[in-house]
N, C-alpha and C positions, 0 to 999 in steps of 0.2 A: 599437326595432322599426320605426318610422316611418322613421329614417335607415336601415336596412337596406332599405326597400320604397324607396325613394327609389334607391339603391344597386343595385339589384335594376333599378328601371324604366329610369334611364340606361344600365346595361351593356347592355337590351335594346334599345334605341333605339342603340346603337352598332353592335350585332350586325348589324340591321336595314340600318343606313347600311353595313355594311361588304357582307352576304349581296346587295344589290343593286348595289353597284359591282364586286362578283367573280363576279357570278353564281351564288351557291352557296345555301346555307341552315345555317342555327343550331340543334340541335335545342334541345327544353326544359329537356332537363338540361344540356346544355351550356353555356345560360346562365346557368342556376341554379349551374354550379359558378362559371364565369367568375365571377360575384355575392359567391361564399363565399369565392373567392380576394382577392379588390378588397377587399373587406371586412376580412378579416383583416388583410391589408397593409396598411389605412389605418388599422387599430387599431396597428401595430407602427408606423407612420412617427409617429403622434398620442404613443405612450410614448415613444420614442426623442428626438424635439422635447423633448418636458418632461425626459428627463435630459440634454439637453445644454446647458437651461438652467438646469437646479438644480446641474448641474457648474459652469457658470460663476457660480455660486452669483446667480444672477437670476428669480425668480416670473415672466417674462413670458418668449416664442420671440420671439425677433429674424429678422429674413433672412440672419442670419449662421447661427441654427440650421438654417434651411431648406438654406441653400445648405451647410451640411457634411454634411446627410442626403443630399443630391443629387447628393455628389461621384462615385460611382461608373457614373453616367449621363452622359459628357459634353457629349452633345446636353440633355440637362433641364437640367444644372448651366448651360449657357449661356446655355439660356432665361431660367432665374430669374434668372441675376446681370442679363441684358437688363432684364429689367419690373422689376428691383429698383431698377438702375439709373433708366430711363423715370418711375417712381415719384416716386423721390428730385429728381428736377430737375421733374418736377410741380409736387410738395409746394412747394420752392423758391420754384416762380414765384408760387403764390398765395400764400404769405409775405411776399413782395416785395410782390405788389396788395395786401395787409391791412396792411405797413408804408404805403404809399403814400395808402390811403383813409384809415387812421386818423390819419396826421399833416396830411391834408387838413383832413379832418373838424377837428380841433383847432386849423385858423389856422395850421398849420406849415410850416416849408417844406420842401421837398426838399432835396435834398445841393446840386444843382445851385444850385438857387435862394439858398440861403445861403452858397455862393463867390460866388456874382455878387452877392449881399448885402457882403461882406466886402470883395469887391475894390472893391465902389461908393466904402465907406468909407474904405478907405484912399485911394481916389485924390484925397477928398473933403477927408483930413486932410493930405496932400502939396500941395496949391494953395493 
């Protein structure tokens, strides 16, 4: 119920942003259906998600489930493979800093540092 008045308040707040950049107005019921439509549809994309991850016989939605629920919009399907993409080389780079702190942290060296470790030695075991 909370998530429907939630659902409910945002489509009203859009109406709003939209009735004053067109100059127009939203009546009450017309928000209230917009409300009942959004609604429904977010319950049908929410089922849809979970069968196309218990198809791929997986308990979790990947962005793979997203992005094959979105294929039929190909301005959204664009958007999301974009932030999915943006996401994923996110994730990446703070990987990369938690590889890098954590072999600090340990006295470790970096990749770098232990070529230039290696090449020390060998040039150290050829003289």
């Amino acid at each position: 119920q909370r998530l429907k008045a939630a659902v409910h308040y945002t489509v009203g707040c859009l109406c709003q942003d939209v009735a004053e950049d067109k100059d127009m107005q939203f009546s009450k019921q017309t928000i209230a259906a917009i409300s009942e439509i959004t609604f429904r549809q977010c319950e049908n994309f929410a089922k849809d998600l979970e069968m196309f991850a218990r198809h791929a016989k997986r308990s979790t939605v990947t962005t793979e489930d997203v992005k094959l629920l979105a294929r039929r919009s190909n301005s959204l399907l664009k958007y999301i493979t974009q932030k999915s993409e943006e996401l994923a080389s996110s994730n990446m780079e703070q990987k990369e800093k938690k590889k890098k702190k954590s072999s600090a942290a340990k006295g470790g060296r970096t990749s770098g540092e232990q070529e230039a470790a290696v090449t020390e030695s060998e040039d150290s075991n050829m003289a």
